[in-house]
Backbone and ligand atoms as CSV (ligand in chain L), in Angstrom:
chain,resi,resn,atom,element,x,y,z
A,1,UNK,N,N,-2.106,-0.810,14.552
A,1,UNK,CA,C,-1.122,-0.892,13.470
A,1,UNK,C,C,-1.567,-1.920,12.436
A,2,UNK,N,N,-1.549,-2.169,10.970
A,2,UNK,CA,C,-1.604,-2.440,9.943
A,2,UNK,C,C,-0.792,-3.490,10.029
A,3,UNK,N,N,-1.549,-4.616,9.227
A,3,UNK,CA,C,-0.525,-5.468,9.002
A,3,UNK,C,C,-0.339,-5.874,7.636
A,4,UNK,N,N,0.850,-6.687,7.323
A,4,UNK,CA,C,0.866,-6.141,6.265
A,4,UNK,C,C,0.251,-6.173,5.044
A,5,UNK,N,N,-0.475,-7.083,5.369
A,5,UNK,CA,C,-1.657,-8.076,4.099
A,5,UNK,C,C,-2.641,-6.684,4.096
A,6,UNK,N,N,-3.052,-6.192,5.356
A,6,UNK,CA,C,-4.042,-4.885,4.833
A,6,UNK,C,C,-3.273,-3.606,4.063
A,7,UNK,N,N,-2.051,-3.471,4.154
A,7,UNK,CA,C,-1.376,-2.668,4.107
A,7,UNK,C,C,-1.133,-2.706,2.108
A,8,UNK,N,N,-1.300,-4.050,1.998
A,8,UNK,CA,C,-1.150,-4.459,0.679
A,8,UNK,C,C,-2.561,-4.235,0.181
A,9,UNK,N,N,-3.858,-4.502,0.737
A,9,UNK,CA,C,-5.307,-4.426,0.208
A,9,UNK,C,C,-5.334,-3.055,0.411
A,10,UNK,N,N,-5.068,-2.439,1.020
A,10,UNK,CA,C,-5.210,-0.730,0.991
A,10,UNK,C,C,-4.765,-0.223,-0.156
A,11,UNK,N,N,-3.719,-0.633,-0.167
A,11,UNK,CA,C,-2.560,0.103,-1.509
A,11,UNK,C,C,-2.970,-0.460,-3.045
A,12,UNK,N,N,-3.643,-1.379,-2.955
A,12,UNK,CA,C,-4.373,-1.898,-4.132
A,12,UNK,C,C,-5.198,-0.825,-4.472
A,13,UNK,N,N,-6.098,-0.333,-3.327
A,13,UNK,CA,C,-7.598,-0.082,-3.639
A,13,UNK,C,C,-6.887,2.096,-3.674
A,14,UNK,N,N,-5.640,1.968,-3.299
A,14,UNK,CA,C,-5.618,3.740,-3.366
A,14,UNK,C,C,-5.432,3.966,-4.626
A,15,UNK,N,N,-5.510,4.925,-4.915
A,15,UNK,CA,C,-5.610,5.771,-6.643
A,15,UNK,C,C,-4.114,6.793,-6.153
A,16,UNK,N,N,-3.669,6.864,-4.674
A,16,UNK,CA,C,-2.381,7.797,-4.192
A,16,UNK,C,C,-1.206,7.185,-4.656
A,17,UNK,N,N,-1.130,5.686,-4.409
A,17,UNK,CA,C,0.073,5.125,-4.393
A,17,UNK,C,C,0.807,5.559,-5.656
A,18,UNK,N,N,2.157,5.789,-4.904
A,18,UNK,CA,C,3.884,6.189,-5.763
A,18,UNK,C,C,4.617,5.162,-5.414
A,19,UNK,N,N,5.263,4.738,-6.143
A,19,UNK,CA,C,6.555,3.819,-5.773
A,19,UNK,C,C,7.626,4.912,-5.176
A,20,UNK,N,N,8.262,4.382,-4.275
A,20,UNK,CA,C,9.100,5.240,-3.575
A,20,UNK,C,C,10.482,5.072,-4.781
A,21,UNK,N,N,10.852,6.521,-4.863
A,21,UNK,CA,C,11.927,6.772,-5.748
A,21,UNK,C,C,12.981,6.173,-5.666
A,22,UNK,N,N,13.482,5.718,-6.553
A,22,UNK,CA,C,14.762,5.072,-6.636
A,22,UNK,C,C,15.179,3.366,-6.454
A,23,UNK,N,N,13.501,2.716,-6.082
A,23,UNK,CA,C,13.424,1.687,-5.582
A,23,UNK,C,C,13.444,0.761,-7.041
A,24,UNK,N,N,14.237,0.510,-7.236
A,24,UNK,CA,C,13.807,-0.235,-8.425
A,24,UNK,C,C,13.320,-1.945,-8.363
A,25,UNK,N,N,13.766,-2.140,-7.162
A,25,UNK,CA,C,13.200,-3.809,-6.676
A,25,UNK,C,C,11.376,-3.362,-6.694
A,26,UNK,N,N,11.277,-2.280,-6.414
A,26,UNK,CA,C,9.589,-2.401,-6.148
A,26,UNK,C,C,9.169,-2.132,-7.562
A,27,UNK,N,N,10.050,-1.217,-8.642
A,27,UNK,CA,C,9.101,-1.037,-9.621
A,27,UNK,C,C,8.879,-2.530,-10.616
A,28,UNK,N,N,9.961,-3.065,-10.598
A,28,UNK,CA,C,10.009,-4.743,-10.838
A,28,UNK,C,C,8.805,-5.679,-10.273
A,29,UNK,N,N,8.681,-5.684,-9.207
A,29,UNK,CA,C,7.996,-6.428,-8.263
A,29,UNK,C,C,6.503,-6.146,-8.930
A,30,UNK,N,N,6.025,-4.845,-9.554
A,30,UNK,CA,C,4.931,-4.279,-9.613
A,30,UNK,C,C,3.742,-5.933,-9.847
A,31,UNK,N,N,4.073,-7.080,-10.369
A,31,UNK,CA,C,3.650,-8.008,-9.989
A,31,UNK,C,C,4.457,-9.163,-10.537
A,32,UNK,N,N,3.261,-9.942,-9.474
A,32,UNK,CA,C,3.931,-11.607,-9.641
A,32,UNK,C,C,3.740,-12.389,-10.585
A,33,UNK,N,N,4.093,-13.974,-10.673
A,33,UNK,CA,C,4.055,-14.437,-11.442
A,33,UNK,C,C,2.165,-15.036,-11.800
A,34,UNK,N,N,1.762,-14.476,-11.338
A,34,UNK,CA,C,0.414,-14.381,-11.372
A,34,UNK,C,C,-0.546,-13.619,-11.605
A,35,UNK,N,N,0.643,-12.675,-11.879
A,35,UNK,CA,C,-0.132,-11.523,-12.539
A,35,UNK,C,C,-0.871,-10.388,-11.370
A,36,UNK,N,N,-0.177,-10.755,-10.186
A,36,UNK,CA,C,-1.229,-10.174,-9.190
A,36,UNK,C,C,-0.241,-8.971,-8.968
A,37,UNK,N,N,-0.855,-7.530,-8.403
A,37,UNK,CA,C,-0.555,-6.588,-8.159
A,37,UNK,C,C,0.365,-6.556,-6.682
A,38,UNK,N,N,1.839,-6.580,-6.850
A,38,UNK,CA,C,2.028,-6.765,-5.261
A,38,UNK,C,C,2.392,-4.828,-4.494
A,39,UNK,N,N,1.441,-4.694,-4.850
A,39,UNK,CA,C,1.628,-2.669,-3.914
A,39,UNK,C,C,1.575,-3.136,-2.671
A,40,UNK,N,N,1.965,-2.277,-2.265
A,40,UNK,CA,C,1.708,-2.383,-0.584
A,40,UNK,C,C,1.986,-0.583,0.171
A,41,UNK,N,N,1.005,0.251,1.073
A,41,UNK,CA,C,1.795,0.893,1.686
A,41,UNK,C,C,3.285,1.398,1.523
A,42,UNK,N,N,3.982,0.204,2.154
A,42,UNK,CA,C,5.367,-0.255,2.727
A,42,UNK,C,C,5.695,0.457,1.551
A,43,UNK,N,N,5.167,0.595,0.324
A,43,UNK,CA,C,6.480,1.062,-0.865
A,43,UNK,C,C,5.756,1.885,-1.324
A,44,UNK,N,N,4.903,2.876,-0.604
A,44,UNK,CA,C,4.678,3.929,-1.528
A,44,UNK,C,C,5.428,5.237,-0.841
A,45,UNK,N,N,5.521,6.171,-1.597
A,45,UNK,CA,C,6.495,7.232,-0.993
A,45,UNK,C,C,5.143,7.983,-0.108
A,46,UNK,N,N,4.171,8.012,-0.054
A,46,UNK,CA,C,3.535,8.587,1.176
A,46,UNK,C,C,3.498,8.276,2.032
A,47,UNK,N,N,4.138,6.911,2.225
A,47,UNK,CA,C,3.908,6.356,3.459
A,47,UNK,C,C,5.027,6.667,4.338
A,48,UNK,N,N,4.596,7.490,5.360
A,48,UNK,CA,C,6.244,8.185,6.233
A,48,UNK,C,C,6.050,7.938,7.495
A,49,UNK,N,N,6.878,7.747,8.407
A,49,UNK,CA,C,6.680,6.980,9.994
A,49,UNK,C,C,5.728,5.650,10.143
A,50,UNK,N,N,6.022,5.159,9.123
A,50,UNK,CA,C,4.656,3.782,9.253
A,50,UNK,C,C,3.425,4.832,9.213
A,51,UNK,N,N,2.605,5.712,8.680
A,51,UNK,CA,C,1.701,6.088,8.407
A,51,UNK,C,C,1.427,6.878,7.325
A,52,UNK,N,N,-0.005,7.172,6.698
A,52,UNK,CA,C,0.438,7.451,5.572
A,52,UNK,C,C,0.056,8.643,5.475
A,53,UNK,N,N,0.689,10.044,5.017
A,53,UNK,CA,C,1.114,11.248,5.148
A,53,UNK,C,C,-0.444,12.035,4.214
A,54,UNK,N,N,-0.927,11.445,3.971
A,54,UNK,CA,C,-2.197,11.732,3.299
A,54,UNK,C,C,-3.272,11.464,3.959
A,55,UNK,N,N,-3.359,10.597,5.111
A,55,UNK,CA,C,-4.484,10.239,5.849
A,55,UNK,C,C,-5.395,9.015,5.049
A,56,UNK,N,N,-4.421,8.412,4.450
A,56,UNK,CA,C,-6.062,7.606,3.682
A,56,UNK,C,C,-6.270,6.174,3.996
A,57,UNK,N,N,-5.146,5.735,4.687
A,57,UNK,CA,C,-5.441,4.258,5.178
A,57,UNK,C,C,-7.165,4.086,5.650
A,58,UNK,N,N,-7.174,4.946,6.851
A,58,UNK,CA,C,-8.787,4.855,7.717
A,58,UNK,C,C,-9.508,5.101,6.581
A,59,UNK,N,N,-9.567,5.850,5.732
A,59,UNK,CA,C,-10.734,6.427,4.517
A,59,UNK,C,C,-10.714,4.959,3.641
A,60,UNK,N,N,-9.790,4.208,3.283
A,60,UNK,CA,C,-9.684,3.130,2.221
A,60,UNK,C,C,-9.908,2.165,3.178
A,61,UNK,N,N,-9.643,1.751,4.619
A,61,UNK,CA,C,-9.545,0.516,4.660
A,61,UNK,C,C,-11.534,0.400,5.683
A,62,UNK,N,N,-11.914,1.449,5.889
A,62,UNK,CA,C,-13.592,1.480,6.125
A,62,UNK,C,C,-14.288,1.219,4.879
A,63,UNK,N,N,-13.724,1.375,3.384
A,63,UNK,CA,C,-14.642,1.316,2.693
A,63,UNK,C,C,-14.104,-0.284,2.738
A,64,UNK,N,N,-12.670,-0.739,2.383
A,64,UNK,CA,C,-12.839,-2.111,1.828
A,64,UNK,C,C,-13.342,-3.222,3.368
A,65,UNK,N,N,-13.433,-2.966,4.409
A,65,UNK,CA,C,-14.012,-3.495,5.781
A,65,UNK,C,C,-12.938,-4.596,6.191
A,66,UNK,N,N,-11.382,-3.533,6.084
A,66,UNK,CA,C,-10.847,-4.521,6.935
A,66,UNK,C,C,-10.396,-4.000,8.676
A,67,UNK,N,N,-10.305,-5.058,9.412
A,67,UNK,CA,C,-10.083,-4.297,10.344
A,67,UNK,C,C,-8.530,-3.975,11.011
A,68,UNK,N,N,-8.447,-3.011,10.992
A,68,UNK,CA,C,-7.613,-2.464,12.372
A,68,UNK,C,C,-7.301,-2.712,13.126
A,69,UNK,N,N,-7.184,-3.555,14.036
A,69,UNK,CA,C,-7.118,-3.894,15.560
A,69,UNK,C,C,-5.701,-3.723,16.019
L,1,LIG,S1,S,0.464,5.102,2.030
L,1,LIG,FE1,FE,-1.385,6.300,1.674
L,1,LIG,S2,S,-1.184,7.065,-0.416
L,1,LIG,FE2,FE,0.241,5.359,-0.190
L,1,LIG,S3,S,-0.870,3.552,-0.910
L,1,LIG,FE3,FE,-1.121,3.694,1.315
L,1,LIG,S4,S,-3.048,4.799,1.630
L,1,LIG,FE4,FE,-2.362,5.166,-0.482
């Protein structure tokens, strides 16, 4: 299982991510006061049962080399 810091470097690096509809705290959030991108998984609408309905976590998180465990 993902935690959530990868879950956030994944969702950076996908070109899939949706904000889940209706969320308007996340479309706000889109970043911080630093200008940094806060995506994550957790708030994209593909992401369904804690996994993501597209298969791309394993495909994104082998290229960026984080691990899994
Ligand atoms: S859940 Fe899937 S589509 Fe959404 S950001 Fe993560 S890897 Fe990309």
């Amino acid at each position: 299982m993902e935690n959530k810091d990868q879950l956030r470097q994944i969702a950076l690096r996908c070109s899939q991510f949706r904000n889940q509809e209706g969320n308007i705290n996340t479309l706000r959030s889109e970043s911080n006061v630093l200008g940094e991108t806060t995506k994550s998984c957790e708030l994209c609408n593909h992401f369904v049962n804690h996994r993501c309905e597209l298969n791309l976590i394993d495909e994104i998180s082998s290229n960026i080399d984080v691990k899994l465990d």
